[in-house]
N, C-alpha and C positions, 0 to 999 in steps of 0.2 A: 390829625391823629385823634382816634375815641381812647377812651380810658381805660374802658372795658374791649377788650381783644384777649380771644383765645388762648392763647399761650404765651401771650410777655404783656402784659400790663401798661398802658400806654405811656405811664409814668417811666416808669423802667426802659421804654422804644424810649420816649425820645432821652433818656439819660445818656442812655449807648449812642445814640444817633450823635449828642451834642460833642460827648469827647472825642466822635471819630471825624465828626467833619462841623466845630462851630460855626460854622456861615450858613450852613443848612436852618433855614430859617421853620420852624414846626408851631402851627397856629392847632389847640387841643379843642377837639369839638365835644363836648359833653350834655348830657344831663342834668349834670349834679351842678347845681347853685352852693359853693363851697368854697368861703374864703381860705379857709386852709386847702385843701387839695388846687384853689388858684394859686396860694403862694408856694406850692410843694412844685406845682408846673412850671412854673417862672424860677425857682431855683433848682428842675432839672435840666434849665436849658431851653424851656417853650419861648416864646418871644408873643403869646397869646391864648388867648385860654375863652373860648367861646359857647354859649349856651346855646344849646338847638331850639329852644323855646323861642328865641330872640327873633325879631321881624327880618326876611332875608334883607333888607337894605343894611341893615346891621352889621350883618355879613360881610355884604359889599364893602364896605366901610373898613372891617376887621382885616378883610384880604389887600383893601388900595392900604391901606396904613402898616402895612407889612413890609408890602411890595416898597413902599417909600423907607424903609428900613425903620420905622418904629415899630413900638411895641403896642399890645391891644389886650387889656383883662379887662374884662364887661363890656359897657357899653361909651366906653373914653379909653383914650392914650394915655398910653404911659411911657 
């Protein structure tokens, strides 16, 4: 999910997304280096919140630690 999209705010997607179906797991790809707008994402419901800046193994990493059902803000688990 980006943050920035057209006409619903990615904030807002995955808000709607979390109440309609919580197991839908939504990993936020952004620009913004933003411990607020990380914790605004983690409490609409993201399970991850990743910067595009970051090296793609990071990536890799953010998506296997998902997939294992944890959680991923930066560049550690949570």
């Amino acid at each position: 999910m980006d943050l920035n999209m057209p006409r619903l705010n990615g904030l807002e997607a995955t808000r709607r997304i979390h109440e309609l179906s919580p197991s839908i797991r939504i990993l936020i790809l952004t620009l913004h280096e933003n411990s607020v707008l990380s914790r605004i994402a983690r409490d609409s419901g993201a399970q991850g919140y990743f910067l595009k800046s970051e090296p793609f193994d990071v990536l890799t990493r953010a998506i296997e630690n998902m997939g294992d059902s944890e959680k991923f803000f930066g560049s550690s688990r949570h």
